[in-house]
C-alpha positions as a Markdown table, in Angstrom:
| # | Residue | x | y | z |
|---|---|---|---|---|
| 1 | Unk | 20.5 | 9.7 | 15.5 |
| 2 | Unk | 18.5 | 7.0 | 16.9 |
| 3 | Unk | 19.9 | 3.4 | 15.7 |
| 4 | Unk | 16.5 | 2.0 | 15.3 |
| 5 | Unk | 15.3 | 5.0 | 12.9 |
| 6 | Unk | 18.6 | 4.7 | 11.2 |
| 7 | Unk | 17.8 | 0.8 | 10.6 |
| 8 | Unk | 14.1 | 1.3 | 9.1 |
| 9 | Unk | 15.5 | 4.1 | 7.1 |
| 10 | Unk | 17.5 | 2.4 | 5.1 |
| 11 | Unk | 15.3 | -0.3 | 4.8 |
| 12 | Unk | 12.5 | 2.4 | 3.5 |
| 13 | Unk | 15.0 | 2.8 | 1.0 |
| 14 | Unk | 15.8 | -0.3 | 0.0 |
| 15 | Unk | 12.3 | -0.5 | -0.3 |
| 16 | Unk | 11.4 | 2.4 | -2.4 |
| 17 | Unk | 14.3 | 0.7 | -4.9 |
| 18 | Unk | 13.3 | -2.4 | -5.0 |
| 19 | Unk | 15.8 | -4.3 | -3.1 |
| 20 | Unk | 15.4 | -7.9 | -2.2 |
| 21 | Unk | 13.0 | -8.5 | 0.0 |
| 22 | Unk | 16.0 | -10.8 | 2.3 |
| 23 | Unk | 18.4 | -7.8 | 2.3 |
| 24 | Unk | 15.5 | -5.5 | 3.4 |
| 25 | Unk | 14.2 | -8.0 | 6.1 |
| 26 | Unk | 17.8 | -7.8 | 7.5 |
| 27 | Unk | 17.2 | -4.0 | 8.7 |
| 28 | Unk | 13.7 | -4.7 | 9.7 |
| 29 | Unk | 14.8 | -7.4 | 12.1 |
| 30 | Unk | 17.6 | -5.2 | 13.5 |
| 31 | Unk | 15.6 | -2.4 | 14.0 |
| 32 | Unk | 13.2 | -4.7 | 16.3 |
| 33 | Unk | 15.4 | -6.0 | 18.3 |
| 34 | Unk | 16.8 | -3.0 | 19.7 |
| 35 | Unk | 13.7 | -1.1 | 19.8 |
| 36 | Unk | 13.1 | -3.8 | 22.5 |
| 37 | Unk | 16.7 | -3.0 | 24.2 |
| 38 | Unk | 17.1 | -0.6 | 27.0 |
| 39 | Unk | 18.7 | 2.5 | 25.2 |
| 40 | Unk | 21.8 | 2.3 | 27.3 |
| 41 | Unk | 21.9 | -1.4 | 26.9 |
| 42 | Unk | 22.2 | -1.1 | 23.4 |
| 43 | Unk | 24.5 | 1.8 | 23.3 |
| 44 | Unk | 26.7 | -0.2 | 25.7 |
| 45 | Unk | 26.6 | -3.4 | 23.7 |
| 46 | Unk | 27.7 | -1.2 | 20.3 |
| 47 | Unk | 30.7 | 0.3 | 21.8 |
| 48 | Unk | 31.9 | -3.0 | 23.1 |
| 49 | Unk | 31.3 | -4.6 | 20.8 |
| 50 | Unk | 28.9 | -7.6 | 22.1 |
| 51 | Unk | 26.3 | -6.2 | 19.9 |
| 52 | Unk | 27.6 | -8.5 | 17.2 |
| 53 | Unk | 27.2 | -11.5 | 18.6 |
| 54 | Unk | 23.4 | -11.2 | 19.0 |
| 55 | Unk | 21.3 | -13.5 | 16.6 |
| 56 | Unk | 19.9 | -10.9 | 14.3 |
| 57 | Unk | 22.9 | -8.6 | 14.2 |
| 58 | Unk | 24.6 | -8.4 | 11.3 |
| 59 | Unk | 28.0 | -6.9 | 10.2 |
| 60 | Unk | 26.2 | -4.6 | 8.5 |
| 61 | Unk | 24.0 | -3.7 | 10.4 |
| 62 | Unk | 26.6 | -3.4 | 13.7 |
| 63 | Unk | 28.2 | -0.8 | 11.6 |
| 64 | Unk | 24.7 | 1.2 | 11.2 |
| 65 | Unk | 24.1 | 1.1 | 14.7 |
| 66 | Unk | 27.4 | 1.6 | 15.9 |
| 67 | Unk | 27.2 | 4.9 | 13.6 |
| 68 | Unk | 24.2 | 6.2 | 15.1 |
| 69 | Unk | 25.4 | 5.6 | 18.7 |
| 70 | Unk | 28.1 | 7.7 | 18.0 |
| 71 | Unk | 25.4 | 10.6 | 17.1 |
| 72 | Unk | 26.8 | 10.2 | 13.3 |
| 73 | Unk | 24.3 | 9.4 | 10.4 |
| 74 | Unk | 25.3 | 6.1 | 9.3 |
| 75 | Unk | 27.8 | 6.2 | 6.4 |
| 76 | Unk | 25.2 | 3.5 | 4.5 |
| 77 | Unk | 22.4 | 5.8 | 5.3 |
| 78 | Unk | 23.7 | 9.1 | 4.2 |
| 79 | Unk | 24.5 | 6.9 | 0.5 |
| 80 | Unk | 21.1 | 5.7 | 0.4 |
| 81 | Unk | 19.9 | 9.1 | 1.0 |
| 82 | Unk | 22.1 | 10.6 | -1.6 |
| 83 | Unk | 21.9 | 8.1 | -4.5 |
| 84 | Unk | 17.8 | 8.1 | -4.0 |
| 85 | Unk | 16.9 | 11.3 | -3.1 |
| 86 | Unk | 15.5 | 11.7 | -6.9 |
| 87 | Unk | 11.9 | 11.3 | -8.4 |
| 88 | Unk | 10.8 | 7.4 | -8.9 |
| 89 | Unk | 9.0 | 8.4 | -12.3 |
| 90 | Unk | 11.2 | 11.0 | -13.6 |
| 91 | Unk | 9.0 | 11.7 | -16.6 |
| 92 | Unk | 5.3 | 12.5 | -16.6 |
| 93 | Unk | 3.4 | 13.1 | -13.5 |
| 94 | Unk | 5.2 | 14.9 | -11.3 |
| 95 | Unk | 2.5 | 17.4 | -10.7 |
| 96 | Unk | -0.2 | 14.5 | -10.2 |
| 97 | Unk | 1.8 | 12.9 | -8.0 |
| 98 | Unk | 1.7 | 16.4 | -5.8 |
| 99 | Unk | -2.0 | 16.9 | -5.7 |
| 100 | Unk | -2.6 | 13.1 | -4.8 |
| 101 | Unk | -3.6 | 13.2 | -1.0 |
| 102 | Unk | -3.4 | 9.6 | -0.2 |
| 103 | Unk | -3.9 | 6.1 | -0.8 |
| 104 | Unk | -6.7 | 3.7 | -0.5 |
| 105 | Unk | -4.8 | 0.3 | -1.1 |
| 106 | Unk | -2.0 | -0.5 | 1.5 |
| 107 | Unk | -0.9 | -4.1 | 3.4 |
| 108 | Unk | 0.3 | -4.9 | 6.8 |
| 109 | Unk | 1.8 | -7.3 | 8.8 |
| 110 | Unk | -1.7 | -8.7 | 9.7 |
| 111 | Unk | -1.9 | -10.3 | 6.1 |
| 112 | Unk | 1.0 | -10.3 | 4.0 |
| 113 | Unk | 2.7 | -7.3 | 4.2 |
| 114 | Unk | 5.8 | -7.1 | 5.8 |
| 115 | Unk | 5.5 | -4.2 | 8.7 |
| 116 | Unk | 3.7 | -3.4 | 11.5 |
| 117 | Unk | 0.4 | -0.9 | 11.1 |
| 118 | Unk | 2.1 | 1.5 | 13.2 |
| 119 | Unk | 5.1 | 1.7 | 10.5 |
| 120 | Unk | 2.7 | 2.0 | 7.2 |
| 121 | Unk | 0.7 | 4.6 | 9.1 |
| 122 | Unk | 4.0 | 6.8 | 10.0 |
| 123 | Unk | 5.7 | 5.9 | 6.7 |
| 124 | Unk | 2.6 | 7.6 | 5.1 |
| 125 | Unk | 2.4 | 10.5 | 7.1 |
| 126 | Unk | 5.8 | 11.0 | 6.8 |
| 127 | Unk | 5.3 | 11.1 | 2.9 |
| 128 | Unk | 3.0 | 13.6 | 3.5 |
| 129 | Unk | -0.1 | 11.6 | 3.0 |
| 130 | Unk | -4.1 | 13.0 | 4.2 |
| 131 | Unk | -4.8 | 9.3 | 4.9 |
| 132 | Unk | -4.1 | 5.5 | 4.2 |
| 133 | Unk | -6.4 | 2.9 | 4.1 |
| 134 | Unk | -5.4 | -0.1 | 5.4 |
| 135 | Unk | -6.5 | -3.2 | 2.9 |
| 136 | Unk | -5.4 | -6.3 | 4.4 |
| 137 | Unk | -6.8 | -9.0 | 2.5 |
| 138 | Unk | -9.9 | -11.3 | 3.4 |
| 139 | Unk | -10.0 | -15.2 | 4.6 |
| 140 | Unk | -10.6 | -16.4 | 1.0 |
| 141 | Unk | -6.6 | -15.8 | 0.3 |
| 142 | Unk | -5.1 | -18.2 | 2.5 |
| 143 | Unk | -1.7 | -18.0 | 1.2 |
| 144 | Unk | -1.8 | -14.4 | 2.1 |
| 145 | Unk | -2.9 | -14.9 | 5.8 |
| 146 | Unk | -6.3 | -13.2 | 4.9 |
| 147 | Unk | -8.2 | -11.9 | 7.7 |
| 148 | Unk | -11.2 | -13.6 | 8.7 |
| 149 | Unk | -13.9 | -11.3 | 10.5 |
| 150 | Unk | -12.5 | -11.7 | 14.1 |
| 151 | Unk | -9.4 | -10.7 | 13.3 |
| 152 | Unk | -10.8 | -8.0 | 11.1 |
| 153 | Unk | -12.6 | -6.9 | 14.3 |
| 154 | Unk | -9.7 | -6.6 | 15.9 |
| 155 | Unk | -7.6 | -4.7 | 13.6 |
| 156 | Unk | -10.8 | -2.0 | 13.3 |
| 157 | Unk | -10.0 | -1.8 | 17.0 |
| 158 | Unk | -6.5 | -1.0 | 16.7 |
| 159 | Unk | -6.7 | 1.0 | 13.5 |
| 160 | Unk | -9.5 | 3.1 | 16.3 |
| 161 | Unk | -7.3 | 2.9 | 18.7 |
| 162 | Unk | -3.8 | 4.5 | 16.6 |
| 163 | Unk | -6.3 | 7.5 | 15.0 |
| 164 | Unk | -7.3 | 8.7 | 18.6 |
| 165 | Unk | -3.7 | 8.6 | 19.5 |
| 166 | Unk | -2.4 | 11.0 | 17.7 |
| 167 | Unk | 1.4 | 11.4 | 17.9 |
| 168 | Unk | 1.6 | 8.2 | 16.9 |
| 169 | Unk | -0.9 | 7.7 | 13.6 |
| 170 | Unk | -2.9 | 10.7 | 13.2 |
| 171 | Unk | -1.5 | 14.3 | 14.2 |
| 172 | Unk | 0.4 | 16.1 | 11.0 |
| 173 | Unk | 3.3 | 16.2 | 9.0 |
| 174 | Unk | 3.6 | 18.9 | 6.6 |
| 175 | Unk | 1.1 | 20.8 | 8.0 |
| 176 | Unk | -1.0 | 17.9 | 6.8 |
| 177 | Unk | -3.9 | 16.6 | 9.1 |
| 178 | Unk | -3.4 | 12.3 | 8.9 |
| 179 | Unk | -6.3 | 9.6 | 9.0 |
| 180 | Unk | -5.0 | 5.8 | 9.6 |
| 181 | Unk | -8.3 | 4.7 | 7.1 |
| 182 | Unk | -10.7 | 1.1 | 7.9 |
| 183 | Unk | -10.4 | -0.9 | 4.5 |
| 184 | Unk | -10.0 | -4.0 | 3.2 |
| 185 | Unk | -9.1 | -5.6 | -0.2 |
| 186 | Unk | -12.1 | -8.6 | -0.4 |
| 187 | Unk | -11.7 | -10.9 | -2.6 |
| 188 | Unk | -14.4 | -11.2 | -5.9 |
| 189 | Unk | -15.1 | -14.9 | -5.2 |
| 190 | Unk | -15.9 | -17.3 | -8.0 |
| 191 | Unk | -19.4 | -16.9 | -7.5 |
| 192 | Unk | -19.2 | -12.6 | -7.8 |
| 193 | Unk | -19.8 | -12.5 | -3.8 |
| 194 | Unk | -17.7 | -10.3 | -1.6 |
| 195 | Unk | -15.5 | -12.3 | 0.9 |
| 196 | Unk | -16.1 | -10.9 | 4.5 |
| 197 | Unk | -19.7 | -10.7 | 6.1 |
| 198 | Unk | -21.5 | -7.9 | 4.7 |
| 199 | Unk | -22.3 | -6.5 | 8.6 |
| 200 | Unk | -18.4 | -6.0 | 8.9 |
| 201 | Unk | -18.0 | -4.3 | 5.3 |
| 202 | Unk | -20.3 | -1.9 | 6.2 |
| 203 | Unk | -18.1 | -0.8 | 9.2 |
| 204 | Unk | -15.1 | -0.1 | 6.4 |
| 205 | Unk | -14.3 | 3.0 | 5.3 |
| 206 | Unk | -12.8 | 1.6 | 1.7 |
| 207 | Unk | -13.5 | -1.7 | -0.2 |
| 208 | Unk | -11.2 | -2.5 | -2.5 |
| 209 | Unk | -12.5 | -5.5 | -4.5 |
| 210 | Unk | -9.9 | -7.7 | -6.4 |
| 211 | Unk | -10.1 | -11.1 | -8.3 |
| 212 | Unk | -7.4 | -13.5 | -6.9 |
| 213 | Unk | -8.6 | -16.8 | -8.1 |
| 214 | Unk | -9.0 | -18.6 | -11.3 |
| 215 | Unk | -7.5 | -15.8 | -13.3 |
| 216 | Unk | -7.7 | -17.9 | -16.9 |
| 217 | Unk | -11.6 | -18.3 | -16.6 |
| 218 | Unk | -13.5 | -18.0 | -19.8 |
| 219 | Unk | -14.4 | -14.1 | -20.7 |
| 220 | Unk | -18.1 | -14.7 | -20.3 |
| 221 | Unk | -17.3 | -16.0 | -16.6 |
| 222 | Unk | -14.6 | -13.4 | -16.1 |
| 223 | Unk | -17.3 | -10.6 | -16.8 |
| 224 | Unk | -20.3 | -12.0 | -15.1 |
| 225 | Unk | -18.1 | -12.5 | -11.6 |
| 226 | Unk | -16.9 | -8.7 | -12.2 |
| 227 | Unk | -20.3 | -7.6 | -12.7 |
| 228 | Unk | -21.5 | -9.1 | -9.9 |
| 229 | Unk | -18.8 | -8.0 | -7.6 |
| 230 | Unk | -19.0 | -4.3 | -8.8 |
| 231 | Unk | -22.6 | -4.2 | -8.2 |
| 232 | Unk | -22.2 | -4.9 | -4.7 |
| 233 | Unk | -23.2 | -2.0 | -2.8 |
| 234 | Unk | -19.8 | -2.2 | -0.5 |
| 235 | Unk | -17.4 | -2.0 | -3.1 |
| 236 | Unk | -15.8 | 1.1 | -3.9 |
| 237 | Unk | -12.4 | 0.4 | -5.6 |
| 238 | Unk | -12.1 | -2.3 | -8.4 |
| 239 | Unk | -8.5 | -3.6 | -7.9 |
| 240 | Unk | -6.0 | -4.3 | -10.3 |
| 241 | Unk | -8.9 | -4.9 | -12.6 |
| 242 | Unk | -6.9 | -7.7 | -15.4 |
| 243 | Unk | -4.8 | -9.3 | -12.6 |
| 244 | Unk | -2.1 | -9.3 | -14.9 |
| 245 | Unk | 2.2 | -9.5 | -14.0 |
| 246 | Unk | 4.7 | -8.0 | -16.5 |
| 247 | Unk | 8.0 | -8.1 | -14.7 |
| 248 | Unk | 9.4 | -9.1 | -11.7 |
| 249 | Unk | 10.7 | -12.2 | -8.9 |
| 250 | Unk | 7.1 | -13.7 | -9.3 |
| 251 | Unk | 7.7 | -13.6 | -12.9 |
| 252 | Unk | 4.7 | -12.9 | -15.7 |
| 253 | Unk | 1.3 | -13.4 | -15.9 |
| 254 | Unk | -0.4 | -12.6 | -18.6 |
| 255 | Unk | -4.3 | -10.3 | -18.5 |
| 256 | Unk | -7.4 | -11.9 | -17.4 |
| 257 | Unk | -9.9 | -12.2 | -20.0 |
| 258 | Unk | -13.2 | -9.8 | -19.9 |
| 259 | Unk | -15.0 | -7.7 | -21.5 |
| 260 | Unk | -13.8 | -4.7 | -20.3 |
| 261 | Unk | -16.6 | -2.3 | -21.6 |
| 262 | Unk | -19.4 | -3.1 | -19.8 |
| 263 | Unk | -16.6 | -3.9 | -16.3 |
| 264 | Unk | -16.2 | -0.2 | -16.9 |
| 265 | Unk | -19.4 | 1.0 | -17.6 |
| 266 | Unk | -21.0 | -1.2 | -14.4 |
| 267 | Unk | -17.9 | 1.2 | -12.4 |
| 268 | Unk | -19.2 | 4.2 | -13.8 |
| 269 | Unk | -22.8 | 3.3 | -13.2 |
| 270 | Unk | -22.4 | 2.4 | -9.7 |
| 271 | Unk | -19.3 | 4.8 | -9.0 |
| 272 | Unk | -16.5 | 2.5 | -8.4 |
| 273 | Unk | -13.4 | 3.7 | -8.8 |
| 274 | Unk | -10.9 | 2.0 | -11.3 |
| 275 | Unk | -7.6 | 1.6 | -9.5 |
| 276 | Unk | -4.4 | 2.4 | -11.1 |
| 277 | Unk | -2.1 | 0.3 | -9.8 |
| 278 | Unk | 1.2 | 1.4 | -9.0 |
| 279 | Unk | 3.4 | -1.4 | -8.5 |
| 280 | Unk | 6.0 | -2.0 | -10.9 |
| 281 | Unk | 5.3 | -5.5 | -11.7 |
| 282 | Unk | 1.5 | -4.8 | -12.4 |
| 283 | Unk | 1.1 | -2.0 | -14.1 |
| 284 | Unk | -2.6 | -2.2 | -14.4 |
| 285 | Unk | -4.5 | -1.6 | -16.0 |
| 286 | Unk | -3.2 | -1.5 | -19.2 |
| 287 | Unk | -2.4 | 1.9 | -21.0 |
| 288 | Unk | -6.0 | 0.6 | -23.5 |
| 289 | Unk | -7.5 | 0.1 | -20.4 |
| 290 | Unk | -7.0 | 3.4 | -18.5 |
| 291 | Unk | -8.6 | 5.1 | -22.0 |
| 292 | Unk | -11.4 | 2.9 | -22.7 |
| 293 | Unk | -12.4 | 3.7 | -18.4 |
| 294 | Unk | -11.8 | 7.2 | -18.9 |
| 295 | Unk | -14.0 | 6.9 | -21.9 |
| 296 | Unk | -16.8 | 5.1 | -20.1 |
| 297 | Unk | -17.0 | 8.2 | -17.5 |
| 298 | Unk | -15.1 | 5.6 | -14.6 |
| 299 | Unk | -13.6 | 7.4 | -11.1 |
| 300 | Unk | -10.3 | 6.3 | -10.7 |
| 301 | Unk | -8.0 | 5.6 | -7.8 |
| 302 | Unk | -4.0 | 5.7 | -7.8 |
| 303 | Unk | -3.1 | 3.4 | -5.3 |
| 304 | Unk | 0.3 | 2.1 | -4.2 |
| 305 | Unk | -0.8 | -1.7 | -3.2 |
| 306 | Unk | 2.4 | -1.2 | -1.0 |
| 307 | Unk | 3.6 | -4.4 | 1.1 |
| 308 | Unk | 5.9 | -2.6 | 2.8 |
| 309 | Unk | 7.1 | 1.1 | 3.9 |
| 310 | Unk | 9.0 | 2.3 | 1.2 |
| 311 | Unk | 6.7 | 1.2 | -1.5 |
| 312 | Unk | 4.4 | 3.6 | -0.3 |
| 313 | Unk | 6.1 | 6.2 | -3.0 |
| 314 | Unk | 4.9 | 4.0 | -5.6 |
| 315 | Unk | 2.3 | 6.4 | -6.3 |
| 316 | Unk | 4.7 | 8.0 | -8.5 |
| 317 | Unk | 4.3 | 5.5 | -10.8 |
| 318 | Unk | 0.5 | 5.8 | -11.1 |
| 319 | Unk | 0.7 | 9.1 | -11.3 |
| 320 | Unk | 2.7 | 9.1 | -14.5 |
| 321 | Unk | 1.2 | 6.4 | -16.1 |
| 322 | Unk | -2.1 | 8.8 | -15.5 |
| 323 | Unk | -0.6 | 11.4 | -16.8 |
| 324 | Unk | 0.3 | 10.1 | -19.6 |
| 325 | Unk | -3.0 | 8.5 | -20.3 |
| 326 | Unk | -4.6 | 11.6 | -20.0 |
| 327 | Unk | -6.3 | 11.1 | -16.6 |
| 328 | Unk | -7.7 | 14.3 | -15.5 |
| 329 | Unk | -7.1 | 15.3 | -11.5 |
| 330 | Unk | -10.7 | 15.6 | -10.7 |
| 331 | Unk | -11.9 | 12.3 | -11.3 |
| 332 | Unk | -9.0 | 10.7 | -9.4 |
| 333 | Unk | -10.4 | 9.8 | -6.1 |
| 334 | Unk | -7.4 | 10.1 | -3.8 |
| 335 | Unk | -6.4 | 13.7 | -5.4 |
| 336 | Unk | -9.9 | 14.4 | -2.9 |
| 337 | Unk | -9.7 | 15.9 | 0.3 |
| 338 | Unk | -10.9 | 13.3 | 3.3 |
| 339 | Unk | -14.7 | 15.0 | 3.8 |
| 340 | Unk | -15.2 | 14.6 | 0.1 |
| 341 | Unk | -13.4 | 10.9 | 0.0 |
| 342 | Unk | -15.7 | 9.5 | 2.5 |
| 343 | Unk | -18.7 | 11.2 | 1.5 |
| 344 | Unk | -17.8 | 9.4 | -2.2 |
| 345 | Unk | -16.9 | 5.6 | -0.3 |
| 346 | Unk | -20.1 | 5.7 | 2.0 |
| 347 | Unk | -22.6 | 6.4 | -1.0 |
| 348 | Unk | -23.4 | 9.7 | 0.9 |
């Protein structure tokens, strides 16, 4: 097999299991530098061995590629493949999880993710996904490389430029039709605005809008900067609506403080979907949450907020905890086909 697949294989594994991000990184790194190798440069340099002694080669990884030179599937690989090959949530929502059709929250190298467009659109087609919006996030999160509109300009360029070529982004898998999706995930500023000029929103397919900032504000100021941020003609997805972190390297964090009913109702009135987020350390919203939206008539959207390739299949997560919350198929936005999705984001 090719050595580079083999290489971001495993680390779409190591992904998908929530390996450190370091040990992951390791595979990712490999992978690019011989993707940028003649083929019979790199084949040459495995069998001899000099392969090792390249800066960004490690034991490890020699082995891998050495492997897959030899036409073999890597011994690492094939014991990845094996000890993974399982559901993520092996409970509840197993039959969600097959009617979702994609995923409208998604990072890339470009912010803070960790991979190339290119790999997050092909990861997600490979997963079978309809479409992926791409939700780099906006200048106001500097920490995260937010884009600011030029760069934003740019990447609508690219993400134009990957959906009309089609072996690469769109095409199929699965019999599956593929859209690479315009998005972003704006930050709610302090003052309820939208962070990104308003021309350039309207350009997007999805807005995801997410508080970042001053998560421990006072519930009256928490709701009012919600409010204002749902009402916002451009947004269309309310992300991880409490903000909260309940495991995991960054440690925890506890909920943001607001009052929830009328966040939910303002969704419902101006048909903004409630994300269910599926990352591991968020879980959000709440179980309480997910019933008091459901009982205030909200849309909701399971969404992966993946960083990286293999936490893509999140959505299994979301899917149970909607399942088990009681979330019925039809009012879950990405269970929609495309047409119907982007008749929904664009207020049509």
């Amino acid at each position: 097999m090719d050595a580079a697949d083999a290489l971001n294989e495993i680390a779409y594994w190591l992904e998908r299991g929530r390996a450190a991000t370091f040990k992951v990184q390791a595979f990712r790194k490999a992978a690019d530098i011989i993707s940028r190798m003649d083929p019979g440069e790199v084949e040459a340099r495995a069998r001899d061995g000099r392969l090792k002694s390249m800066k960004g080669i490690g034991d490890r990884t020699y082995q891998v590629i050495r492997q897959a030179v030899d036409g073999a599937v890597p011994d690492y690989l094939e014991d990845l493949r094996q000890r993974n090959a399982g559901p993520l949530a092996e409970g509840a929502g197993g039959e969600l999880h097959a009617a979702l059709r994609g995923d409208l929250h998604s990072h890339s190298d470009w912010s803070d993710g960790g991979s190339p467009i290119s790999l997050m659109a092909g990861t997600a087609r490979l997963l079978g996904h309809e479409y992926l919006a791409l939700t780099d996030h906006s200048p106001n999160l500097k920490i995260a490389n937010g884009l600011s509109a030029e760069r934003l300009t740019e990447q609508l360029g690219v993400v134009a430029a990957m959906n009309s070529d089609a072996p690469h982004a769109a095409g199929t898998a699965n019999g599956k039709a593929f859209r690479l999706l315009t998005g972003i995930e704006v930050d709610i500023l302090e003052t309820g605005e939208l962070d990104q000029e308003p021309e350039l929103l309207d350009r997007l397919d999805i807005v995801v809008a997410s508080v970042h900032s001053k998560l421990r504000s006072d519930r009256a100021t928490m709701t009012e900067r919600m409010l204002k941020g749902i009402r916002d003609p451009h947004t269309n997805v309310l992300g991880h609506c409490t903000g909260r972190l309940v495991e995991g390297s960054r440690g925890t964090r506890p909920p943001s403080e607001f009052d929830a009913r009328r966040v939910f109702e303002a969704c419902a009135e101006h048909n903004v979907a409630v994300e269910i987020n599926s990352r591991p350390e968020r879980q959000d919203p709440p179980d309480e949450l997910i019933r008091l939206a459901l009982d205030a008539g909200c849309l909701f959207s399971i969404d992966s907020d993946a960083h990286a390739p293999g936490q893509l299949d999140f959505l299994q997560y979301g899917a149970e905890r909607a399942t088990l919350n009681n979330v019925p198929a039809e009012r879950i936005v990405t269970t929609w086909p495309l047409a119907k999705l982007l008749d929904w984001s664009s207020g049509s």
